[in-house]
Backbone atoms as SQL, in Angstrom:
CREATE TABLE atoms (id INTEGER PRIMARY KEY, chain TEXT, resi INTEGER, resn TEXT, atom TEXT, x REAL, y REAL, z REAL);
INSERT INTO atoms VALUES
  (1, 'A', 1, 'UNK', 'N', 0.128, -6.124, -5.187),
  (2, 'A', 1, 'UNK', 'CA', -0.100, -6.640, -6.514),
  (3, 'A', 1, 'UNK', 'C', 0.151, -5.530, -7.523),
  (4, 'A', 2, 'UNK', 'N', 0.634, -5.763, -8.692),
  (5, 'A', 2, 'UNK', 'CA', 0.798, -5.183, -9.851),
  (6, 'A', 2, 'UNK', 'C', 0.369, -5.270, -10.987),
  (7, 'A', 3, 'UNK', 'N', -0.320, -4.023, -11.574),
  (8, 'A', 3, 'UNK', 'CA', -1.203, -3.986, -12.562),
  (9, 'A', 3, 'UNK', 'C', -0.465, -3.824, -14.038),
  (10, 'A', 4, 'UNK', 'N', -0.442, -4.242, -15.001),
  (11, 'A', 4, 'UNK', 'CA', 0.307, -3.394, -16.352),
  (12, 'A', 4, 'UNK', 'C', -0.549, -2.249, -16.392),
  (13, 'A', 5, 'UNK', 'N', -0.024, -1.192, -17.205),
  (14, 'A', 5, 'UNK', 'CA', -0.384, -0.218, -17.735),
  (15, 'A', 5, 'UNK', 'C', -0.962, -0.804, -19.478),
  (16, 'A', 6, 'UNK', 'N', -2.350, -0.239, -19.544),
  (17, 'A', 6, 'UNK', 'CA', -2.959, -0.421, -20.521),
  (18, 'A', 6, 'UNK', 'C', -3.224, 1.136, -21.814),
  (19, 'A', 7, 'UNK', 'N', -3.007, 1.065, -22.692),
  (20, 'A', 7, 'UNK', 'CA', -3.511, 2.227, -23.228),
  (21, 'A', 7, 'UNK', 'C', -4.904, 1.903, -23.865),
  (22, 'A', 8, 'UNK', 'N', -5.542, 3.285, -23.803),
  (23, 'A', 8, 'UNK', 'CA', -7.175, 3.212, -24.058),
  (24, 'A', 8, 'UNK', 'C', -7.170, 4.110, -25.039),
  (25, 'A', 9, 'UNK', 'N', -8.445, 4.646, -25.182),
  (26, 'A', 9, 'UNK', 'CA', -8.954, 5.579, -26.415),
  (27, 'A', 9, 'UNK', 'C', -8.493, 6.966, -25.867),
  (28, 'A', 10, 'UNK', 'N', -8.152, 7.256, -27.387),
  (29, 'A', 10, 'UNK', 'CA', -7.084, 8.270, -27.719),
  (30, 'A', 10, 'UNK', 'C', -5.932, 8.244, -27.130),
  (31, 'A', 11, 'UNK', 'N', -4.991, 7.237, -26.886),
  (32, 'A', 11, 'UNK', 'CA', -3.597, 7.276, -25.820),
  (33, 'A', 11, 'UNK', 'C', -3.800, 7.573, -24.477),
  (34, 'A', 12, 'UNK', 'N', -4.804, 7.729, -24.088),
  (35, 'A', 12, 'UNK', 'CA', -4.915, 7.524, -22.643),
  (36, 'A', 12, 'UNK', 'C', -4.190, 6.428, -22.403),
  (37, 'A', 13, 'UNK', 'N', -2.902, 6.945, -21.108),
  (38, 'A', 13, 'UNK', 'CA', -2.963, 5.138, -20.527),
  (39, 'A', 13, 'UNK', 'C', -3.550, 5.183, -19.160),
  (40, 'A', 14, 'UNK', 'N', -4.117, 4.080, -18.523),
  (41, 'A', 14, 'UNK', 'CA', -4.586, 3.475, -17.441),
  (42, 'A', 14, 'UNK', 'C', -4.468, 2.342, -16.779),
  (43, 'A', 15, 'UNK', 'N', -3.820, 2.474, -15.425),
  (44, 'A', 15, 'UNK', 'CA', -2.993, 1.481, -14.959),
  (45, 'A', 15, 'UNK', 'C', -3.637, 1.215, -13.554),
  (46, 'A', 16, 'UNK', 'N', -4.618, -0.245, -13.204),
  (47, 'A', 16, 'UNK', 'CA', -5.041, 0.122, -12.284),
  (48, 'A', 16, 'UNK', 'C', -3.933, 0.042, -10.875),
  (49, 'A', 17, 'UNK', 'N', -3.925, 0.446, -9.885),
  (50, 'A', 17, 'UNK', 'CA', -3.249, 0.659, -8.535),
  (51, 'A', 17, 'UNK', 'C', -3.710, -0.294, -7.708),
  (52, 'A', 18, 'UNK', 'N', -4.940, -0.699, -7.187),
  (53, 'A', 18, 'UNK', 'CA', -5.195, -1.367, -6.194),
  (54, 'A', 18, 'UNK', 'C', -6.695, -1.662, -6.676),
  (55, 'A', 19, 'UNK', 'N', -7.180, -3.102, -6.249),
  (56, 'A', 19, 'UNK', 'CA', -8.578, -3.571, -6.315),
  (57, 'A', 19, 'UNK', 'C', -9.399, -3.991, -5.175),
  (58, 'A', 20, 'UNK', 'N', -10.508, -3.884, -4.914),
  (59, 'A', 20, 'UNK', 'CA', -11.255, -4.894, -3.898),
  (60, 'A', 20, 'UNK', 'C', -12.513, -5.094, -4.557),
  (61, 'A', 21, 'UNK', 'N', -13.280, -6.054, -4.259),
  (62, 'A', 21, 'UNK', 'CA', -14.610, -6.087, -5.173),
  (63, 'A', 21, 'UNK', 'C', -15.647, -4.220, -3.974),
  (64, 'A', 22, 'UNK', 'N', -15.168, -3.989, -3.270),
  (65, 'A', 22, 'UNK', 'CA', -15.616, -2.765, -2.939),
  (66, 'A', 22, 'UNK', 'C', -15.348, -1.254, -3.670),
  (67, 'A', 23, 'UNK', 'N', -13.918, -1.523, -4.151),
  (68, 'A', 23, 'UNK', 'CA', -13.446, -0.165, -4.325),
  (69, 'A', 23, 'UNK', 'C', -12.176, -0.095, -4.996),
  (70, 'A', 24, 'UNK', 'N', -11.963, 0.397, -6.355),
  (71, 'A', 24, 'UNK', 'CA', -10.832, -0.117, -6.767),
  (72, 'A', 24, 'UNK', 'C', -10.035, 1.450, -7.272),
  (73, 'A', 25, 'UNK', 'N', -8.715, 1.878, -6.877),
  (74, 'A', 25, 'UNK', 'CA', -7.913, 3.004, -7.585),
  (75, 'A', 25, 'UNK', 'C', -7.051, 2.935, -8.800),
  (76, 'A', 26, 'UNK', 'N', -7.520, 3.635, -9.644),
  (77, 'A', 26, 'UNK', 'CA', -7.092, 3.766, -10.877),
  (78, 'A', 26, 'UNK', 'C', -6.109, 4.818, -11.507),
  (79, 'A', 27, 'UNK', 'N', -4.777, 5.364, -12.135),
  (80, 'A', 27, 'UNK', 'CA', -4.340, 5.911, -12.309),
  (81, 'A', 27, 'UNK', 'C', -4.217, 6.425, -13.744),
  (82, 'A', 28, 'UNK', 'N', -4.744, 7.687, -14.556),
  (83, 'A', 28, 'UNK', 'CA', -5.170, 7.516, -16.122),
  (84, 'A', 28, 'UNK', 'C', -4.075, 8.631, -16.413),
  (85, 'A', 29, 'UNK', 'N', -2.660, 8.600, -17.208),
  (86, 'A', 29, 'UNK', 'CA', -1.984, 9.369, -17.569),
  (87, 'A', 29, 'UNK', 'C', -2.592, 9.924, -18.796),
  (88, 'A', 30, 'UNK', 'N', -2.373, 11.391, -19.085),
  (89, 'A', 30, 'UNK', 'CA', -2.912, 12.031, -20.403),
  (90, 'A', 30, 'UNK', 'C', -1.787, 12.825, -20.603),
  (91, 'A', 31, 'UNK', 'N', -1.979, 13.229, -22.395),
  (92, 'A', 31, 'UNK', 'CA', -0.526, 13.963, -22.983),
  (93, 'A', 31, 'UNK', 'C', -1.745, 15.114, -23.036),
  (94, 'A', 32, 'UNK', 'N', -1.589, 16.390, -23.724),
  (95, 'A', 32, 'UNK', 'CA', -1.917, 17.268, -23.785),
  (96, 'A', 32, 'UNK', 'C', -2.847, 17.335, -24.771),
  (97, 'A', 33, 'UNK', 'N', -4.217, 17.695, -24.638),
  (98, 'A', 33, 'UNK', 'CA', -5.133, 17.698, -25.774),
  (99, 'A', 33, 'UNK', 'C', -6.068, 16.371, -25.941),
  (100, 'A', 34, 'UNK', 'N', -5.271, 15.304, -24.911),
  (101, 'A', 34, 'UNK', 'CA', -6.058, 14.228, -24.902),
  (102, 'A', 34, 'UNK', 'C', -7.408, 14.193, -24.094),
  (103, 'A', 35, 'UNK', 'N', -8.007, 13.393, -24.517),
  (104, 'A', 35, 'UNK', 'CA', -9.444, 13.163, -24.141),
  (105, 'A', 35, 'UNK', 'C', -10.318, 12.241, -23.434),
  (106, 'A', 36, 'UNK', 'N', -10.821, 12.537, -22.369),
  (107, 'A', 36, 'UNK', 'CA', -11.505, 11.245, -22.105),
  (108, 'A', 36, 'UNK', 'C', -13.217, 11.321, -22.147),
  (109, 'A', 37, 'UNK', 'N', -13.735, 10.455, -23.352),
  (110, 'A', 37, 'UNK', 'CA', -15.193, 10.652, -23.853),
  (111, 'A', 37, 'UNK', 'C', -15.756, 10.552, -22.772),
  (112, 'A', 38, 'UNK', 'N', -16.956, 11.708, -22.920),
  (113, 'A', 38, 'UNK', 'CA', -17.840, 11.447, -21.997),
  (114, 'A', 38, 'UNK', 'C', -18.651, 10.426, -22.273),
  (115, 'A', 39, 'UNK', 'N', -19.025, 10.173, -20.843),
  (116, 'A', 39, 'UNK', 'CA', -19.719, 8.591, -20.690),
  (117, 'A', 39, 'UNK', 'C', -20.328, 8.520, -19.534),
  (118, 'A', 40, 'UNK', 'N', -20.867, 7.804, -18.473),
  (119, 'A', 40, 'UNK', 'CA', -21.473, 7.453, -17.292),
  (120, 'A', 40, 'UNK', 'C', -21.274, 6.197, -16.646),
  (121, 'A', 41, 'UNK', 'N', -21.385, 6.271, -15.719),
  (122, 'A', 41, 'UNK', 'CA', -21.368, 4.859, -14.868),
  (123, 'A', 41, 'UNK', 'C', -21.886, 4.733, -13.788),
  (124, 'A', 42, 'UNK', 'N', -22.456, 3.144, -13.184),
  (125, 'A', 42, 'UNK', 'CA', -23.046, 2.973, -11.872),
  (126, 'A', 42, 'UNK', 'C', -22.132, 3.545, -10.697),
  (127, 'A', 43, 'UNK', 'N', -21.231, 3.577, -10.880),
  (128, 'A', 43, 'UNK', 'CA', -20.229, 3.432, -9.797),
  (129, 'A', 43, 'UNK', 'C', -19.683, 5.024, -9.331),
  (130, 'A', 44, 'UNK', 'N', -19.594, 5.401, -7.953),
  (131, 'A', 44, 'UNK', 'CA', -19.319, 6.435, -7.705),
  (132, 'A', 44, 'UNK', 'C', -17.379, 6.688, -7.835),
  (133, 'A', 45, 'UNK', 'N', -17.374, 7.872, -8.057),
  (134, 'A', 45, 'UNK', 'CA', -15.732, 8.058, -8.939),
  (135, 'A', 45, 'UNK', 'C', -15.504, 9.345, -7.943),
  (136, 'A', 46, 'UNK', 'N', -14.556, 8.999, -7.246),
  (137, 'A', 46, 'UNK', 'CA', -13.439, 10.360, -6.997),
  (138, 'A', 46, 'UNK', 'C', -12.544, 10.639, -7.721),
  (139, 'A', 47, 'UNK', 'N', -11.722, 11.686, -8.047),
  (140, 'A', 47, 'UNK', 'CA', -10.798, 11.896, -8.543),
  (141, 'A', 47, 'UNK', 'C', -9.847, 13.162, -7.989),
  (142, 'A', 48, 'UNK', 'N', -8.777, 12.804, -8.077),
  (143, 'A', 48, 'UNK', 'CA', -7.710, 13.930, -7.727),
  (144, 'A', 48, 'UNK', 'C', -7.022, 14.179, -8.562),
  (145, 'A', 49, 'UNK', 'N', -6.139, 15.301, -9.096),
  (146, 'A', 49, 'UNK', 'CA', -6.050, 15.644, -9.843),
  (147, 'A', 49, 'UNK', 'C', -4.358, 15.751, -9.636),
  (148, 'A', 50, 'UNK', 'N', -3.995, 14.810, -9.791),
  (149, 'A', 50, 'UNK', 'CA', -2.207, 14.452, -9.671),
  (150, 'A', 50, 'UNK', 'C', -1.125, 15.756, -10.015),
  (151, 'A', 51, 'UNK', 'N', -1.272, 16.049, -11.488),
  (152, 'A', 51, 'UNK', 'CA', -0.594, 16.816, -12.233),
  (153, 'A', 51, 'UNK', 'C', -1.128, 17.337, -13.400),
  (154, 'A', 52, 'UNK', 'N', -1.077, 18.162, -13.594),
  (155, 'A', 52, 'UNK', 'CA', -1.010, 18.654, -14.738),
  (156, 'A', 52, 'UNK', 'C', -2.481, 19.871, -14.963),
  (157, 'A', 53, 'UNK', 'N', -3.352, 20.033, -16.076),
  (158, 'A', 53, 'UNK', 'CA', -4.364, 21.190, -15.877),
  (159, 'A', 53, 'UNK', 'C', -5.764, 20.133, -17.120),
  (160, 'A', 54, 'UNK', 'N', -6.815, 19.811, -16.570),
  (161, 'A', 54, 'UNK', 'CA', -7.692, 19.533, -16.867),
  (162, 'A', 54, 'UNK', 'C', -9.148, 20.228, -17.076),
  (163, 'A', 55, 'UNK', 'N', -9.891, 20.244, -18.167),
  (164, 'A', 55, 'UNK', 'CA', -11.128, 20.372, -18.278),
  (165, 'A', 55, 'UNK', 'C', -12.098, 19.824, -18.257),
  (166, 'A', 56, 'UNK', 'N', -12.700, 19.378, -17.010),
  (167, 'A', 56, 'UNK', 'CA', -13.609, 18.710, -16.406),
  (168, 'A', 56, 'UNK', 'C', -15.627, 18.919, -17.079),
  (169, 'A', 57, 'UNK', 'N', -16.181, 17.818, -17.851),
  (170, 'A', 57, 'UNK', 'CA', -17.465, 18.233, -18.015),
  (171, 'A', 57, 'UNK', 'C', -18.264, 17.369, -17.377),
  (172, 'A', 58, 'UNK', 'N', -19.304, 17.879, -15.697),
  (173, 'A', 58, 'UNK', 'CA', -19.611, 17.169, -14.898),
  (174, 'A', 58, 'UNK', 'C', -21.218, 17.568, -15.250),
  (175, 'A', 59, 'UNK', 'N', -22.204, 16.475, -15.693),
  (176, 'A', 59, 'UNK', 'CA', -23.466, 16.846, -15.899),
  (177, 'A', 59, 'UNK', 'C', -23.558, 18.317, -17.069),
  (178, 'A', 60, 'UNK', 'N', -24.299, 19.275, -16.784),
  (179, 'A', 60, 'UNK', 'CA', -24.170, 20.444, -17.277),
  (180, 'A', 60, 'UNK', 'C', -23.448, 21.595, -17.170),
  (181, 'A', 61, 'UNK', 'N', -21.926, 21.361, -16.088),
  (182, 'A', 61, 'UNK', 'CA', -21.334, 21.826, -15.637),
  (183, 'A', 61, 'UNK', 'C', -20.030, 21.990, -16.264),
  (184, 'A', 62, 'UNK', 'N', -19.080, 23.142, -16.616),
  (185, 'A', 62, 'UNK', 'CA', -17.666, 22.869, -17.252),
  (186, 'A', 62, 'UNK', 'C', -16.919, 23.576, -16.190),
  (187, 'A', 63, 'UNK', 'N', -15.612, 22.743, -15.495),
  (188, 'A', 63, 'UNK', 'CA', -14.591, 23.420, -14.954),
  (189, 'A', 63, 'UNK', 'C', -13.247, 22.955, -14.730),
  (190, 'A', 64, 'UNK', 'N', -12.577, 24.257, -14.916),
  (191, 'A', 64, 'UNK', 'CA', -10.820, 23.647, -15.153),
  (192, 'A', 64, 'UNK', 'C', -10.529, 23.027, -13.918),
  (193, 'A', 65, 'UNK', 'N', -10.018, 22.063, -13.810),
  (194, 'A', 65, 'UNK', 'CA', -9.036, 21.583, -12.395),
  (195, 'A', 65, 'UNK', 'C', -7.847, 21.543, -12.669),
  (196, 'A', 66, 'UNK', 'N', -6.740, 21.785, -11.634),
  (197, 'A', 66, 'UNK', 'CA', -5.189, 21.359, -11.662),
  (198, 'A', 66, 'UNK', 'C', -4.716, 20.406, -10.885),
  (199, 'A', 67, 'UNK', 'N', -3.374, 20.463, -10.641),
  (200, 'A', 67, 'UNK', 'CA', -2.878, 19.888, -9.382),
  (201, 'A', 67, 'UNK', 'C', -3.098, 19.696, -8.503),
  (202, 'A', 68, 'UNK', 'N', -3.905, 19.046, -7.439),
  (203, 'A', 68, 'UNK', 'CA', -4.270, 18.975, -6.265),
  (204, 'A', 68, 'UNK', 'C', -5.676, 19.354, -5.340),
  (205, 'A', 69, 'UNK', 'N', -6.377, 19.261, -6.635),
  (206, 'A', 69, 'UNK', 'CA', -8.031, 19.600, -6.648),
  (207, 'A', 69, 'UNK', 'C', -8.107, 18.070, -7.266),
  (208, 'A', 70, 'UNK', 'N', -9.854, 18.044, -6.310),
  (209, 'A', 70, 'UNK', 'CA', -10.591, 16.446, -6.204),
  (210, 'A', 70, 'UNK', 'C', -11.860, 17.103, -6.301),
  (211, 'A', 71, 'UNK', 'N', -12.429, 15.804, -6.432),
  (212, 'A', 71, 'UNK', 'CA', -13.959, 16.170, -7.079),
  (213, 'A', 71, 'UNK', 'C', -14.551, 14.926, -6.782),
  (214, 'A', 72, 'UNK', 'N', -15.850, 14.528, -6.320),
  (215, 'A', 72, 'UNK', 'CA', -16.614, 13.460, -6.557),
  (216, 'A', 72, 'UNK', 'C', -17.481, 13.390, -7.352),
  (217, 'A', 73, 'UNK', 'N', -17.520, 12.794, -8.426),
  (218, 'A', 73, 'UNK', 'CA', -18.944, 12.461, -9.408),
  (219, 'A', 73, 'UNK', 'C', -20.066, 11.485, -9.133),
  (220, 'A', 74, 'UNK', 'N', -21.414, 11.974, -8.567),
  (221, 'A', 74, 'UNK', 'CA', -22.323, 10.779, -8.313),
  (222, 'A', 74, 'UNK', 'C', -22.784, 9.464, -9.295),
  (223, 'A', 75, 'UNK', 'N', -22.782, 8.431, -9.049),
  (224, 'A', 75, 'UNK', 'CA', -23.382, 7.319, -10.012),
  (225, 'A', 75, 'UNK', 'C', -24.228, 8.027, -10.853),
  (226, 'A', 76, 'UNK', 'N', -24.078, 7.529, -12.272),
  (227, 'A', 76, 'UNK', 'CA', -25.065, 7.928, -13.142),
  (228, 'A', 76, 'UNK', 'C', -24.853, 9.081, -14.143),
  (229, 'A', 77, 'UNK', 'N', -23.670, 10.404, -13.385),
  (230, 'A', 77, 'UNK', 'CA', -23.581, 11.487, -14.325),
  (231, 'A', 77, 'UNK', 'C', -22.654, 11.100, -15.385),
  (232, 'A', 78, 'UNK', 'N', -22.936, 12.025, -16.205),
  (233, 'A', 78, 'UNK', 'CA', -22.565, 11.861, -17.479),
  (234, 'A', 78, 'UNK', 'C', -21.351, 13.242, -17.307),
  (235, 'A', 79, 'UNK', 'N', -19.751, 12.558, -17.602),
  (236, 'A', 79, 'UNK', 'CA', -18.346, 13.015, -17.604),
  (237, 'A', 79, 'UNK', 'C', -17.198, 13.016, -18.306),
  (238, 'A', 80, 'UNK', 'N', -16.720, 13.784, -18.579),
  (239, 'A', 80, 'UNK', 'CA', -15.650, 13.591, -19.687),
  (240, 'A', 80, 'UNK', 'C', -14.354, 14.987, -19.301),
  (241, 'A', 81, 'UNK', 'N', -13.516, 14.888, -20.139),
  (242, 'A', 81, 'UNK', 'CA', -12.654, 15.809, -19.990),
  (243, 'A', 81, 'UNK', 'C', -11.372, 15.861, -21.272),
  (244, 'A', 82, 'UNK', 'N', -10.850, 16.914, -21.305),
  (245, 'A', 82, 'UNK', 'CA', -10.091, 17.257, -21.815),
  (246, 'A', 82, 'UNK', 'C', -8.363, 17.856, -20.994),
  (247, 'A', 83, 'UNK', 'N', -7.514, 16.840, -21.461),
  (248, 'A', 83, 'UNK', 'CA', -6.422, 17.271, -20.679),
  (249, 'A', 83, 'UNK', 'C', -5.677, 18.711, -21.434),
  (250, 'A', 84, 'UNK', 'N', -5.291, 19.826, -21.189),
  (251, 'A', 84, 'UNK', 'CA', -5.057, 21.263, -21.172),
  (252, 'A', 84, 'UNK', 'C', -3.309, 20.979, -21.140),
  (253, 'A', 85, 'UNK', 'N', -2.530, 20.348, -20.180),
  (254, 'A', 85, 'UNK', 'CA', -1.568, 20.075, -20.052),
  (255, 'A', 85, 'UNK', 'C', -0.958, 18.834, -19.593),
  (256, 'A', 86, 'UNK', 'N', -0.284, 18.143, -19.831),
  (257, 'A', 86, 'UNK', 'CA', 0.070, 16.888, -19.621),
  (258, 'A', 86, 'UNK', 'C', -0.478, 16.826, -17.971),
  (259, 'A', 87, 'UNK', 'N', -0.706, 15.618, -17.746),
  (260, 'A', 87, 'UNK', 'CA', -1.298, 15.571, -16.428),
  (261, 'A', 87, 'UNK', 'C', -1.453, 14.015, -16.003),
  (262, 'A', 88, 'UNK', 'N', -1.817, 13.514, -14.696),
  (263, 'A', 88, 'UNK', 'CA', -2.140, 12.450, -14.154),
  (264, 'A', 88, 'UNK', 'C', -3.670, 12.890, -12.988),
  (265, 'A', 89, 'UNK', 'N', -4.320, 11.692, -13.270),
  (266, 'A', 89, 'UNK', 'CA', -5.804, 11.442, -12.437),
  (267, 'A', 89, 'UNK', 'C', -5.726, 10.388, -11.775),
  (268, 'A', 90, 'UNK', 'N', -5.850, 10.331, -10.572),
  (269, 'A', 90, 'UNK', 'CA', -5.598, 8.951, -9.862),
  (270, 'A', 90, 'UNK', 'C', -7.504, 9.293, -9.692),
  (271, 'A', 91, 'UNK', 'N', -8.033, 8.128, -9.764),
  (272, 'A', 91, 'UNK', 'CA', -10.018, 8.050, -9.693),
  (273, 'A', 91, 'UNK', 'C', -10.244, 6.963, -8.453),
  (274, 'A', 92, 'UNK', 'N', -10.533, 6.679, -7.566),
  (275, 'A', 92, 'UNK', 'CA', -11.234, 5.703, -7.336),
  (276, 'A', 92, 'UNK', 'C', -12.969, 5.875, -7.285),
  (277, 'A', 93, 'UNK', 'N', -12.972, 4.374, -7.474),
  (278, 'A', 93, 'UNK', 'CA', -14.471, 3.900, -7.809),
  (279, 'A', 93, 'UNK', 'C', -14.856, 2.973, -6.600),
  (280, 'A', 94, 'UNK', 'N', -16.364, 3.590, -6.457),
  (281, 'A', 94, 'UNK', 'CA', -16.962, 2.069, -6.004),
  (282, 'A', 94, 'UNK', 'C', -18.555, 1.470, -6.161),
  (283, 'A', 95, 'UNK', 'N', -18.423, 0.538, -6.127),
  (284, 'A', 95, 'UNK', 'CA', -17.756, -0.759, -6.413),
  (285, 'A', 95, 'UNK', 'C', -16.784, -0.259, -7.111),
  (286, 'A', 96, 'UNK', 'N', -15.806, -1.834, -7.359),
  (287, 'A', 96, 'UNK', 'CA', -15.100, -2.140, -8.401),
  (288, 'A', 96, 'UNK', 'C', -15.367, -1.847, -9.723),
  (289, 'A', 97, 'UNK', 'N', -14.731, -1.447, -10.419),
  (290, 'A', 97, 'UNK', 'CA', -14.962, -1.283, -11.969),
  (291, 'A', 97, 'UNK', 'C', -14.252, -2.821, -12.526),
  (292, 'A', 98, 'UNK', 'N', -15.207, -3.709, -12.728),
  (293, 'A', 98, 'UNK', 'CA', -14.887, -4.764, -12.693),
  (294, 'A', 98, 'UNK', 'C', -14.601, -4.878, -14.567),
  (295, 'A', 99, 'UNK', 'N', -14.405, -4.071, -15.407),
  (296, 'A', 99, 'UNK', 'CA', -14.283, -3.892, -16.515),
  (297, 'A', 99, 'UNK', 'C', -12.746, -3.543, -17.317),
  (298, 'A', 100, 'UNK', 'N', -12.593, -3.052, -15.791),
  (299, 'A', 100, 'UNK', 'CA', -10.986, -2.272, -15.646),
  (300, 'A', 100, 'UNK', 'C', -10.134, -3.632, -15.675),
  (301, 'A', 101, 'UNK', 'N', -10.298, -4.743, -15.482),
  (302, 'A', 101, 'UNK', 'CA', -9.407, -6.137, -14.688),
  (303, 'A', 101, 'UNK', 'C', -9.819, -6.563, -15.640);
């Protein structure tokens, strides 16, 4: 199945990849300087870090990631980031981010 690509706040785009009501992968392209507000959610979030150089803010924690560094964020923390250089985040969630569809 095939998702469109959606753009979000601040030009983020986000295109989801694959769904199940268990677990769904998401792909969020960023240009440089773009942002993704911090915020929280029930749902547990991996992320890998496709391309490019990111500034990751996990709870009370700040750290750069690049290319090929992953991270899990537990339900509930509060996350955001700043893209450093053009880049791609593939995230999955689970559950479903039934908000994303």
């Amino acid at each position: 199945m095939s998702f469109a690509e959606v753009v979000v706040d601040g030009g983020v785009r986000r295109q989801v990849l694959a769904d199940h009501a268990d677990l769904m992968m998401v792909a969020f392209r960023f240009g440089a300087d773009m942002e993704g507000a911090l915020h929280s959610h029930p749902h547990v979030q991996s992320t890998f870090v496709r391309s490019g150089v990111f500034e990751f803010s996990l709870g009370e924690e700040t750290r750069v990631v690049r290319a090929g560094d992953s991270f899990v964020i537990p339900s509930g923390m509060e996350h955001g980031c700043r893209c450093l250089e053009d880049g791609e985040l593939i995230d999955c969630f689970t559950p479903r981010r039934d908000d994303f569809l």
